[in-house]
DONUSE-611307 format. One record per residue (C-alpha): x, y, z; residue number from 1. Coordinates in Angstrom, 2 decimals, always signed. Layout:
<vexse <X,Y,Z>,NUM>
...
END
This chain:
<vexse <+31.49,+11.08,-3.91>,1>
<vexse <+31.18,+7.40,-3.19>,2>
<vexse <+30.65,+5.28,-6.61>,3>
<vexse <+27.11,+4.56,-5.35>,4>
<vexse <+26.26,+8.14,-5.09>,5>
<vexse <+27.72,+8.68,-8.28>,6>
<vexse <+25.57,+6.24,-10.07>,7>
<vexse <+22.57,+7.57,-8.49>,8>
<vexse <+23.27,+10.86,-9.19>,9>
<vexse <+23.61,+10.11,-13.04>,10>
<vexse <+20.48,+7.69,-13.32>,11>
<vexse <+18.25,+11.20,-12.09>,12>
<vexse <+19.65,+12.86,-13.98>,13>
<vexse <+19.51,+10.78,-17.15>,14>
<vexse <+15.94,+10.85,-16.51>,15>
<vexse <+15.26,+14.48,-15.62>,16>
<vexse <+17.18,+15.31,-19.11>,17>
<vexse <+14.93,+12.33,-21.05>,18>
<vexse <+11.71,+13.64,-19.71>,19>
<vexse <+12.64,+17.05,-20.38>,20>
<vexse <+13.90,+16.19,-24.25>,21>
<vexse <+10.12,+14.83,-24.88>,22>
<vexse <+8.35,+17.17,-22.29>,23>
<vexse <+6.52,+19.02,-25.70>,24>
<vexse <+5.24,+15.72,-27.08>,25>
<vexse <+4.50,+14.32,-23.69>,26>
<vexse <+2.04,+17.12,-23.24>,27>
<vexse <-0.56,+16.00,-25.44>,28>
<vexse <-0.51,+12.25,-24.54>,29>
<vexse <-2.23,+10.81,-21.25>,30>
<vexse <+1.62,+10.48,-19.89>,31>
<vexse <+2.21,+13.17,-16.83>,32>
<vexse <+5.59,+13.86,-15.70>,33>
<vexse <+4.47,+12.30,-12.11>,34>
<vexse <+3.82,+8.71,-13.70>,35>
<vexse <+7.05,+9.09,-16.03>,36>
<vexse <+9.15,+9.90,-12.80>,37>
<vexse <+7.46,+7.41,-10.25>,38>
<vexse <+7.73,+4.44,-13.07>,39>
<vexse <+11.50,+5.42,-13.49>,40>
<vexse <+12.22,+5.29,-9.60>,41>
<vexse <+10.32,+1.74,-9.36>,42>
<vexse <+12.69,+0.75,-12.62>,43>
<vexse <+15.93,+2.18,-10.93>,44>
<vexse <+15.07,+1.11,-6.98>,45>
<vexse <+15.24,-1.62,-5.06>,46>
<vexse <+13.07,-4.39,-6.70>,47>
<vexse <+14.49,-2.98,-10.16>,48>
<vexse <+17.94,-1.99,-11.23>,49>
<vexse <+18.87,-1.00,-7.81>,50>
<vexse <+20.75,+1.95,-9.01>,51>
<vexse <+18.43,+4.07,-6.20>,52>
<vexse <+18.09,+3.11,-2.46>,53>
<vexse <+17.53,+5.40,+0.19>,54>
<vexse <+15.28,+3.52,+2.40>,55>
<vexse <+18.01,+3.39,+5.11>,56>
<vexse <+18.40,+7.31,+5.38>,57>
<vexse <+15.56,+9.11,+5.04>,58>
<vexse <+17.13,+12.48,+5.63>,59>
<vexse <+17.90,+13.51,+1.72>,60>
<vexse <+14.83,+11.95,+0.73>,61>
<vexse <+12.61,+14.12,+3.27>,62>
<vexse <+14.60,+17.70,+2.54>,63>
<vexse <+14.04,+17.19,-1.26>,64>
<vexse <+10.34,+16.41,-0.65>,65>
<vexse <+10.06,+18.77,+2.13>,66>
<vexse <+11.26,+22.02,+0.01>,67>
<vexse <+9.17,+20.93,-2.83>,68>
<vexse <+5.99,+20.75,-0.84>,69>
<vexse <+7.00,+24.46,+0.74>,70>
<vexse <+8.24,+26.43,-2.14>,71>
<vexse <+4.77,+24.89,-3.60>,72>
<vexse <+2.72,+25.54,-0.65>,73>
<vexse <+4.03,+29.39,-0.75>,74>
<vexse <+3.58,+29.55,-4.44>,75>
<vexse <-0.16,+28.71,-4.71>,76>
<vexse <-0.69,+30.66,-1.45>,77>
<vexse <+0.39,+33.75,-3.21>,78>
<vexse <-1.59,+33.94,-6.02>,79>
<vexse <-4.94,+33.46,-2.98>,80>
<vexse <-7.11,+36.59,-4.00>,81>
<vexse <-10.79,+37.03,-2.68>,82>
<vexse <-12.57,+37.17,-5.81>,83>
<vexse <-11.15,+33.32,-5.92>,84>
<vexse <-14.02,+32.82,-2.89>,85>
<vexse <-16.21,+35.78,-4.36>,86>
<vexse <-16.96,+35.38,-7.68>,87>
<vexse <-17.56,+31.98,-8.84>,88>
<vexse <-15.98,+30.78,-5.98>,89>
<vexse <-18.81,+28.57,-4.26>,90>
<vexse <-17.45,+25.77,-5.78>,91>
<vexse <-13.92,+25.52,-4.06>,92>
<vexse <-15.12,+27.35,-0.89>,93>
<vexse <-17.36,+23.89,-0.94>,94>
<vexse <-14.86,+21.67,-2.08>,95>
<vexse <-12.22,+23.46,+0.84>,96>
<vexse <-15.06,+24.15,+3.73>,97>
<vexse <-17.18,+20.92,+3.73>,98>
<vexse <-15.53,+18.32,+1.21>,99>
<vexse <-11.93,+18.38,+2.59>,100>
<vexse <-13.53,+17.57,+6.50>,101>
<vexse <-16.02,+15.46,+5.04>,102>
<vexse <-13.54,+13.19,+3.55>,103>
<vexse <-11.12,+13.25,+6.27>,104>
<vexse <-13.89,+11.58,+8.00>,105>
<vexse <-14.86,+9.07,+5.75>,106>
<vexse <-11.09,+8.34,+5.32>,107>
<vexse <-10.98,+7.73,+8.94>,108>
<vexse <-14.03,+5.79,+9.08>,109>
<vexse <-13.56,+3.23,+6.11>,110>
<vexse <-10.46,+2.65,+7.62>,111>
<vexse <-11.56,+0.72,+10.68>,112>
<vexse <-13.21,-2.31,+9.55>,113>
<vexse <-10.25,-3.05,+6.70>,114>
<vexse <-6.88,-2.16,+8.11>,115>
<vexse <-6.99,-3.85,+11.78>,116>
<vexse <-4.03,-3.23,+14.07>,117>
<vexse <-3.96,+0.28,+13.56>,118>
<vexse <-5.66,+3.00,+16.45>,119>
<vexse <-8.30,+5.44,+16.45>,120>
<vexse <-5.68,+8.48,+15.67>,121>
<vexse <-4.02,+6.52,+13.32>,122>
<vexse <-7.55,+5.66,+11.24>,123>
<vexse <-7.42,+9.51,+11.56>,124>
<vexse <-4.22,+10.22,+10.66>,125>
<vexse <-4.52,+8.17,+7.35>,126>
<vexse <-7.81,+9.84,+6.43>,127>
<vexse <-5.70,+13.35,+6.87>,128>
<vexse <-3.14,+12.27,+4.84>,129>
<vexse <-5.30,+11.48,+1.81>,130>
<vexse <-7.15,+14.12,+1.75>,131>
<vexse <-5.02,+16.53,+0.01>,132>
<vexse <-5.42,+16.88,-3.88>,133>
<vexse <-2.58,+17.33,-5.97>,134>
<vexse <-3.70,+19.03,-9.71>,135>
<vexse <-0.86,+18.30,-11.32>,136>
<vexse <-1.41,+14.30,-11.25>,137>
<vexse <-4.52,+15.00,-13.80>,138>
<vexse <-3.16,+18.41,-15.80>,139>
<vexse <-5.71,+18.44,-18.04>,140>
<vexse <-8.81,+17.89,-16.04>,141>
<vexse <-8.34,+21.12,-14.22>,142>
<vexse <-6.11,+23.18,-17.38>,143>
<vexse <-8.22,+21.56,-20.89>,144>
<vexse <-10.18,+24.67,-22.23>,145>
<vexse <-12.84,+22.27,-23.12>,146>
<vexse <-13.89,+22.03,-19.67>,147>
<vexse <-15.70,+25.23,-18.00>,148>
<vexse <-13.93,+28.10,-16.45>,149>
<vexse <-15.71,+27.70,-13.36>,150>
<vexse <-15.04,+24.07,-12.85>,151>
<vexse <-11.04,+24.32,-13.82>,152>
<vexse <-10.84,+27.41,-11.53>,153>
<vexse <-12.52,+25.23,-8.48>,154>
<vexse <-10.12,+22.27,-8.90>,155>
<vexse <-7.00,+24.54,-9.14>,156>
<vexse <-8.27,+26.54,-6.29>,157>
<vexse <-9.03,+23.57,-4.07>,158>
<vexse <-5.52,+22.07,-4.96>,159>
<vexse <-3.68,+25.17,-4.57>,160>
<vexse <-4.99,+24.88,-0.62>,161>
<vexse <-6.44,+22.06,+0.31>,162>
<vexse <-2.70,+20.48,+1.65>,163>
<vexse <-2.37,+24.20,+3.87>,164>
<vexse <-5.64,+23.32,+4.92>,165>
<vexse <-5.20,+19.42,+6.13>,166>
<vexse <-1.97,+20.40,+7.81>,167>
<vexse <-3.87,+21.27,+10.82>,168>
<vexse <-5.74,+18.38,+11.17>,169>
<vexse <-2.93,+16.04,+10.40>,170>
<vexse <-0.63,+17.94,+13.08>,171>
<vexse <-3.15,+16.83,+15.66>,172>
<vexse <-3.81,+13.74,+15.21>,173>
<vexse <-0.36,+13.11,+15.08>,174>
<vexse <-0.06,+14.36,+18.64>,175>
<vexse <-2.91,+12.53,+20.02>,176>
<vexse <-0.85,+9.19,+19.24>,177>
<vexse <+1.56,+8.31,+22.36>,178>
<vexse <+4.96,+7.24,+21.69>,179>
<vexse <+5.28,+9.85,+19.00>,180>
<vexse <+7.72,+12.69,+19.27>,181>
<vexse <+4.41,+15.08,+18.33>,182>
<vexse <+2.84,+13.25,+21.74>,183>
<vexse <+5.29,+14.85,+24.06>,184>
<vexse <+4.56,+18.48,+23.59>,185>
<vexse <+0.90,+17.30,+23.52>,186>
<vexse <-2.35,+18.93,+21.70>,187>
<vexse <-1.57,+21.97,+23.42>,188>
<vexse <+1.59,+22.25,+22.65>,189>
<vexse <+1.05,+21.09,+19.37>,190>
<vexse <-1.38,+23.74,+19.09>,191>
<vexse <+0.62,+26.71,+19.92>,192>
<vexse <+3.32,+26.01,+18.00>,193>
<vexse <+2.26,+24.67,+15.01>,194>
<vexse <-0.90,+26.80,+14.72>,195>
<vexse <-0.09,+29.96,+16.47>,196>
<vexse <+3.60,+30.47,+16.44>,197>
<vexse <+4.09,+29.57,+13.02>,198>
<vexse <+1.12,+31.11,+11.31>,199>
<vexse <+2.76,+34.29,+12.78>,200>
<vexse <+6.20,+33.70,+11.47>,201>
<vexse <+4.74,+33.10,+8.08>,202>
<vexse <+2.56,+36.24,+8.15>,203>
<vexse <+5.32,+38.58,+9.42>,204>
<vexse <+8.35,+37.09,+7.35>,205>
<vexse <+5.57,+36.99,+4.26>,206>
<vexse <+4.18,+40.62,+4.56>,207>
<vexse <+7.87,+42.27,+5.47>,208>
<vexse <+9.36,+40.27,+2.40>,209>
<vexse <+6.48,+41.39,-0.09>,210>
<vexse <+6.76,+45.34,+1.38>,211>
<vexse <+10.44,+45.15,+1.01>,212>
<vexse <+10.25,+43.55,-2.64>,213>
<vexse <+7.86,+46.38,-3.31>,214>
<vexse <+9.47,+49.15,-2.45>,215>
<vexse <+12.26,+47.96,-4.24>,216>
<vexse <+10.36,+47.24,-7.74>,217>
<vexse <+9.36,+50.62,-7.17>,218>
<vexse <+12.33,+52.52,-6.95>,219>
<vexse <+14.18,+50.31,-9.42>,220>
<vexse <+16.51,+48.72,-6.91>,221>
<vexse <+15.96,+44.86,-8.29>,222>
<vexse <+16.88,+43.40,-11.17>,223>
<vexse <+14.04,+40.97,-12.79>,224>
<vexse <+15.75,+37.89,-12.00>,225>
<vexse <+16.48,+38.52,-8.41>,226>
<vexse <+13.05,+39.43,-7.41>,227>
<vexse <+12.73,+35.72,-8.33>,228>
<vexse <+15.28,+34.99,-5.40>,229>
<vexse <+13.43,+37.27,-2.93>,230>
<vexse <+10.81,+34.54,-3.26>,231>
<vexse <+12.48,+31.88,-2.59>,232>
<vexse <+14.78,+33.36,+0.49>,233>
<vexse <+11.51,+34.36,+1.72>,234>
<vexse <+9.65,+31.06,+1.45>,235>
<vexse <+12.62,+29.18,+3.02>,236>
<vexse <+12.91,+31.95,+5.73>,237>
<vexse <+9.74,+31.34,+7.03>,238>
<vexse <+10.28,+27.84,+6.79>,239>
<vexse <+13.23,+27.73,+8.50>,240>
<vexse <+12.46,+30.07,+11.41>,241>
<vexse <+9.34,+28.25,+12.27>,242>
<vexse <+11.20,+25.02,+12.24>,243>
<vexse <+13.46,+26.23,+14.68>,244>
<vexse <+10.96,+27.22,+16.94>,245>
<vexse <+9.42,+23.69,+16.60>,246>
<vexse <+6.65,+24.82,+14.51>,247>
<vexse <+5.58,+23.74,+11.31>,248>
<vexse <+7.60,+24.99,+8.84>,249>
<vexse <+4.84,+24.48,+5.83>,250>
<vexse <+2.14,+26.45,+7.95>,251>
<vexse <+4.40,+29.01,+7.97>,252>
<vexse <+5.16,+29.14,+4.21>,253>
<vexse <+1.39,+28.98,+3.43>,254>
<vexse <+0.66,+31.82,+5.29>,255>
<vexse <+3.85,+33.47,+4.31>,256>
<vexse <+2.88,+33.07,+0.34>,257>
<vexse <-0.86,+34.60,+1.19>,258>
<vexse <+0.71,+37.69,+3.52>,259>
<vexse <+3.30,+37.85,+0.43>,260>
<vexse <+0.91,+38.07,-2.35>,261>
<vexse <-1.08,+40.30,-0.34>,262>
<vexse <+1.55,+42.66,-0.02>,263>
<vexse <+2.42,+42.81,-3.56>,264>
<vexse <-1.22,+43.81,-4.49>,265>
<vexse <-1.17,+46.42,-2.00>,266>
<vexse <+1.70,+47.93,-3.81>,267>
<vexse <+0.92,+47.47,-7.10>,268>
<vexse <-2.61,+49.45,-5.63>,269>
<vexse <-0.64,+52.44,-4.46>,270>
<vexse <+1.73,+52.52,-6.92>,271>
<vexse <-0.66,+52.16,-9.84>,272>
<vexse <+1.81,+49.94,-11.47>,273>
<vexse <+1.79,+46.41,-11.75>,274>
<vexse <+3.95,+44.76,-9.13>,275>
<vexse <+2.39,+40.59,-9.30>,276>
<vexse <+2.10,+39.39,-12.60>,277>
<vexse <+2.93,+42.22,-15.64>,278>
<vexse <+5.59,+43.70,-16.53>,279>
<vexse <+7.54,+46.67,-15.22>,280>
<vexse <+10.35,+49.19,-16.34>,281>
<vexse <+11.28,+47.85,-19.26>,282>
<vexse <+10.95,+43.74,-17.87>,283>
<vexse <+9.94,+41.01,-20.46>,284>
<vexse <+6.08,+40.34,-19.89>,285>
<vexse <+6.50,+36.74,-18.90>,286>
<vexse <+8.34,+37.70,-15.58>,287>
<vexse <+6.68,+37.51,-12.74>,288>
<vexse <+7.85,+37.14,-8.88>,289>
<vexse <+7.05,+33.77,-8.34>,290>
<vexse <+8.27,+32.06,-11.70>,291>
<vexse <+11.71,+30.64,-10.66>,292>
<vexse <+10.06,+29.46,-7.35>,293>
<vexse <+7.16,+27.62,-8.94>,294>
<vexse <+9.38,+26.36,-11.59>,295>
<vexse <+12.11,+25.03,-8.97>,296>
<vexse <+9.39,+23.59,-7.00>,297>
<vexse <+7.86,+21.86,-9.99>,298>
<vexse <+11.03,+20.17,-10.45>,299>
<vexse <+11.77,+19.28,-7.63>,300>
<vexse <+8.32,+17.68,-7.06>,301>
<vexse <+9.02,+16.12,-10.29>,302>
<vexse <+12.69,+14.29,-8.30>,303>
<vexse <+10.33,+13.88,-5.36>,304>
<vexse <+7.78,+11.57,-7.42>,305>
<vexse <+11.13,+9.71,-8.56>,306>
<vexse <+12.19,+9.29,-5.25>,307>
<vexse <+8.98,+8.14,-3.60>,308>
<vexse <+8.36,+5.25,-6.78>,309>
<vexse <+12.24,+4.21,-5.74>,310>
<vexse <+11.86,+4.31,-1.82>,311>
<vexse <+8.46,+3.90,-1.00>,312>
<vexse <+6.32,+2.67,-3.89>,313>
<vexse <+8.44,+0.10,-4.92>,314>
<vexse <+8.81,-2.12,-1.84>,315>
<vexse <+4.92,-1.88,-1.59>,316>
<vexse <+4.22,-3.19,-4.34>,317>
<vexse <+5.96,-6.60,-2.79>,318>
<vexse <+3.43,-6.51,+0.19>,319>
<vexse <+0.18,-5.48,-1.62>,320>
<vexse <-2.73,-7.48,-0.17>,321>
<vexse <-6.88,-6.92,-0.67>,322>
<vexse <-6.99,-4.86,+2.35>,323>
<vexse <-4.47,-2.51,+0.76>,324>
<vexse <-6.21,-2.26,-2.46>,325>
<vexse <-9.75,-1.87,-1.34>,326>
<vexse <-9.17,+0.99,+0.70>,327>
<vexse <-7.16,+2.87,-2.14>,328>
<vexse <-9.50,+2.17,-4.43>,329>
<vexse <-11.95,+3.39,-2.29>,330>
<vexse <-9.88,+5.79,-0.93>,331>
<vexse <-9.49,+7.74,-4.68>,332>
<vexse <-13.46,+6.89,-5.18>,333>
<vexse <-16.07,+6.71,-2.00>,334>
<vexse <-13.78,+9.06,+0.12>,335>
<vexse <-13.66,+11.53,-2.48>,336>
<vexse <-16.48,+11.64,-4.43>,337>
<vexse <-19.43,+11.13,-1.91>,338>
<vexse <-18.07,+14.33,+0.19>,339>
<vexse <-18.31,+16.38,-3.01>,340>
<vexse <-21.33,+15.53,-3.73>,341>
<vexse <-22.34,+16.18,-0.34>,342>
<vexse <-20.45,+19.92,-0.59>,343>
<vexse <-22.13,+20.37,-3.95>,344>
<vexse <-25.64,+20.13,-3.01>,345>
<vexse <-27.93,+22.54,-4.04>,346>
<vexse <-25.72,+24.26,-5.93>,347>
<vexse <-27.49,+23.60,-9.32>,348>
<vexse <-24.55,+21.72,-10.67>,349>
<vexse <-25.30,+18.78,-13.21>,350>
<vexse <-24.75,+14.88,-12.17>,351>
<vexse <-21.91,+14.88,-14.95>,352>
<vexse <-19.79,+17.81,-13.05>,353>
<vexse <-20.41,+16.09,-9.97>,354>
<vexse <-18.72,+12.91,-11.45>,355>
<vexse <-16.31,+15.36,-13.23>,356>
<vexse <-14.93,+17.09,-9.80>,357>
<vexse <-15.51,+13.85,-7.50>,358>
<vexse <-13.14,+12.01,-9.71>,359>
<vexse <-10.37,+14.42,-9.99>,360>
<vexse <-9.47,+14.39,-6.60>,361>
<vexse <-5.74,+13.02,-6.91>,362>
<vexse <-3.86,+12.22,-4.09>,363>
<vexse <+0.44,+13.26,-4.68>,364>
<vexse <+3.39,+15.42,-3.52>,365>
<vexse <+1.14,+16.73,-0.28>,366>
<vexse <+0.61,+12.87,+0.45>,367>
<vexse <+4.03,+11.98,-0.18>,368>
<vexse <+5.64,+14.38,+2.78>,369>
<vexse <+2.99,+13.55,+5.37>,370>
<vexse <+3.87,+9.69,+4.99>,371>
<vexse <+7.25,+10.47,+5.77>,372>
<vexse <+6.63,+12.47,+8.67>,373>
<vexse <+5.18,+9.81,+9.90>,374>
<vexse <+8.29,+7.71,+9.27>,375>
<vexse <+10.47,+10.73,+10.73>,376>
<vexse <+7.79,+10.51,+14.15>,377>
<vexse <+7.89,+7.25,+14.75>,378>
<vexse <+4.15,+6.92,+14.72>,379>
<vexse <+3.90,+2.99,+14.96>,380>
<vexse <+1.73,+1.81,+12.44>,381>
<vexse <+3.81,+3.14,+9.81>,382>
<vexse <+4.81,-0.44,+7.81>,383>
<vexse <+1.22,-0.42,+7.06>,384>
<vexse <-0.07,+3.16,+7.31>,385>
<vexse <+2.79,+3.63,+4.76>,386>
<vexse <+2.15,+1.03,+2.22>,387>
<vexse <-1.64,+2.16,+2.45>,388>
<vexse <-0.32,+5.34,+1.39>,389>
<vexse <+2.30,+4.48,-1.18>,390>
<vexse <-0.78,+2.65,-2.80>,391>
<vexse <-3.18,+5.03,-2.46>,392>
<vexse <-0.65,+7.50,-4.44>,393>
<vexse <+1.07,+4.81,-6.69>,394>
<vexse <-2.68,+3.79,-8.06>,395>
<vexse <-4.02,+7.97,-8.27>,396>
<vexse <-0.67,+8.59,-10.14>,397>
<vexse <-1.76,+5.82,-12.71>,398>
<vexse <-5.17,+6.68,-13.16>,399>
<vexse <-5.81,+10.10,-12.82>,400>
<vexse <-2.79,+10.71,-15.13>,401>
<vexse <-4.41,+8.20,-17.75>,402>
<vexse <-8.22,+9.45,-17.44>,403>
<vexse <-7.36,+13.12,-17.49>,404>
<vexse <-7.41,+13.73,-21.68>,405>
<vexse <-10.25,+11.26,-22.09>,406>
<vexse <-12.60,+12.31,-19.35>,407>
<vexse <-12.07,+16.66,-20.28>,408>
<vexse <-12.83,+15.66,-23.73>,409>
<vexse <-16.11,+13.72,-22.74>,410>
<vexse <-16.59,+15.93,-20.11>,411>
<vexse <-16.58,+19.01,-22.94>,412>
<vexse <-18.68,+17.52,-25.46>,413>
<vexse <-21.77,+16.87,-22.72>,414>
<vexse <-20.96,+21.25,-21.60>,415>
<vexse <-20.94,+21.98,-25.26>,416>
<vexse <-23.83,+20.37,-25.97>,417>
<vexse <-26.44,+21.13,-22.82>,418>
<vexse <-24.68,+24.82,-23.00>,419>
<vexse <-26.35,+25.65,-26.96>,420>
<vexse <-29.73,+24.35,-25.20>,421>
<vexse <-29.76,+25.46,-21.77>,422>
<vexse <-28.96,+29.16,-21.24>,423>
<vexse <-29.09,+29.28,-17.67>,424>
<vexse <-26.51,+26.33,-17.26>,425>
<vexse <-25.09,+26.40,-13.72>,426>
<vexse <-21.77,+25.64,-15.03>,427>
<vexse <-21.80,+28.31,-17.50>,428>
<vexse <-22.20,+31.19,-14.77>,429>
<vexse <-20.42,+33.38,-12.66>,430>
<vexse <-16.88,+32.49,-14.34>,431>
<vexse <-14.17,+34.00,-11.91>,432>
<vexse <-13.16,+37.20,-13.57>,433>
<vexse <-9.81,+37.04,-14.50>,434>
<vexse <-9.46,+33.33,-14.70>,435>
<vexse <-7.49,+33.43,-18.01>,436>
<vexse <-4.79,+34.59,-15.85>,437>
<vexse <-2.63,+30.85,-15.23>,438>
<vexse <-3.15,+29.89,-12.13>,439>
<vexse <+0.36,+28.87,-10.31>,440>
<vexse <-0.71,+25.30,-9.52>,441>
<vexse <-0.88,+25.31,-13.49>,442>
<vexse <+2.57,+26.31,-14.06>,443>
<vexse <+3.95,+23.21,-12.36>,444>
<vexse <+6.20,+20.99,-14.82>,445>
<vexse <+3.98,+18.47,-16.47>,446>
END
């Protein structure tokens, strides 16, 4: 290991151990883990200590992003049930159905008059790539018990599959640009592959994986701990095969997660014995299939937000201009919180809640690995696509992370207080049964 590597490799880890020493007390304050691990990387990259640069290979920076995103992507898609849609579950089928295309859009569209130079699909492909909500940039908006059930189940719902859900769009308007290496296989192409080829890999490789680890819990086969591997090999499976087949390896592990999940329920059904989340033959109650997965992909996000305030963040900062910081701003305001409001109508929902759910819209990890694709493709806007982005992110990281205590806490008192007077409170009703269960998304290191 070259003496460079070496001092890298010690200043993330001296920071990974630090956070993790203080990760109790940390919990309490406004500090996230995301803002503790982007500051560091802008304090050891370039335009700091220059103990971290990467910029001239991408390739280590994009695999440890990339497996974060897809052991994520296949952890929220697992715990996918339909009473999340069914009961209570207006509010993210909203938030997913009409907000997410809604401010796509409006990304796209506010776009055009303030970042000249770039082209139609690229006014697109920004809007795409912030639209994606990341929960774990504003913990305790969506996690605080002071704020209702209903609302933290819609915002860990929405986050748990909102990025699945944008991949489509972003995968096309990346093809629709010419000169890009997406632009030679074309829409079409694009189409079948990324769509159709690899939503099958990640069903098939999701629902074979979850009927194996079943029959195996049930005949006593696996051990506790490597049922925990099973989801991993099978996350990275799907990812893998559908990458070789030039698809898109995090369709595939978003559909492999749901198939997965589903499979486990099915055999927990016939079985009459819990197979997802308690405990079996004799196995502690806090295992469950999915914990090392969601707890390696946690960290790793965690190195990922490191990485992007080193590599990407941090040389923005050095070329921020009005432009820039109008449309972020905007970007984590306007492009957010008019489509919810729009996807909210006539549900009954008070202005407050509105605010409450408009606001905590932050953009992260989702963000992060789209930006680089866009480095990896060659799109050619990317100097200033990707210091919109970097922005965008840098900025959400900051002040969703900072707003999140304050905001539940105001946000509880007004439910507390309208909830003794008004019995029929919207916000009050049709609480997703079950929804003391932890969501993944809430499991993520904080």
């Amino acid at each position: 290991m070259s003496g460079g590597s070496a001092w890298t490799g010690a200043a993330v880890a001296a920071v990974t151990a630090g956070y993790a020493l203080f990760s109790r007390r940390l919990v309490s304050t406004p500090v996230s883990a995301p803002m503790v691990f982007t500051g560091f990387g802008v304090l050891i990259g370039p335009i700091g200590l220059d103990v971290l640069d990467l910029g001239h290979d991408t390739g280590p920076v994009l695999t440890l992003i990339e497996a974060a995103l897809a052991l994520l992507l296949f952890t929220d898609s697992m715990t996918v049930r339909r009473r999340d849609l069914r009961t209570g579950g207006f509010l993210p089928l909203r938030l997913l159905a009409v907000g997410l295309p809604l401010s796509i859009g409006l990304g796209w569209l506010l776009a055009w008059p303030l970042l000249p130079g770039l082209t139609l699909w690229e006014f697109a492909l920004l809007g795409a790539v912030l639209a994606p909500t990341d929960a774990a940039l504003g913990k305790t908006a969506s996690s605080s018990p002071r704020v209702p059930a209903l609302v933290r189940h819609g915002l860990n719902v929405e986050s748990g599959l909102n990025d699945g859900l944008a991949l489509p769009f972003f995968l096309m308007f990346l093809a629709a640009i010419p000169g890009t290496i997406a632009s030679e296989e074309g829409v079409d192409g694009v189409f079948w592959r990324a769509l159709v080829v690899s939503t099958a890999v990640g069903l098939a490789f999701g629902w074979v994986g979850g009927w194996l680890l079943t029959l195996a819990r049930a005949r006593g086969w696996v051990t506790g701990e490597w049922q925990q591997v099973v989801v991993l090999a099978v996350a990275f499976c799907a990812y893998s095969v559908a990458t070789a087949l030039d698809g898109s390896g995090f369709i595939a592990t978003w559909m492999g997660g749901f198939a997965f999940g589903v499979a486990l329920r099915k055999g927990e059904a016939a079985d009459g014995k819990p197979t997802h989340g308690e405990p079996t033959d004799g196995e502690p109650a806090k295992e469950r299939p999915a914990d090392l997965a969601e707890y390696a992909g946690g960290l790793l996000g965690s190195l990922s937000f490191l990485v992007f305030g080193a590599v990407l963040l941090g040389p923005t900062l050095e070329h921020l201009d009005w432009r820039i910081i109008t449309y972020a701003v905007l970007s984590l305001t306007v492009v957010r919180m008019l489509p919810v409001a729009l996807a909210l109508a006539g549900t009954g929902m008070r202005l407050p809640t509105l605010a409450y759910v408009g606001w905590f819209g932050p953009r992260g990890l989702a963000s992060v690995v789209f930006g680089l694709l866009l480095v990896e493709d060659h799109v050619p806007g990317i100097e200033l696509l990707g210091r919109v982005i970097a922005a965008t992110i840098g900025l959400s990281i900051l002040l969703h992370g900072m707003s999140a205590p304050y905001f539940a806490d105001r946000y509880g008192n007004w439910y507390d207080a309208v909830k003794a007077t008004t019995p029929d409170l919207r916000e009050a009703q049709d609480t997703p049964e079950g929804f003391g269960k932890q969501h993944s998304g809430s499991r993520r290191l904080r």
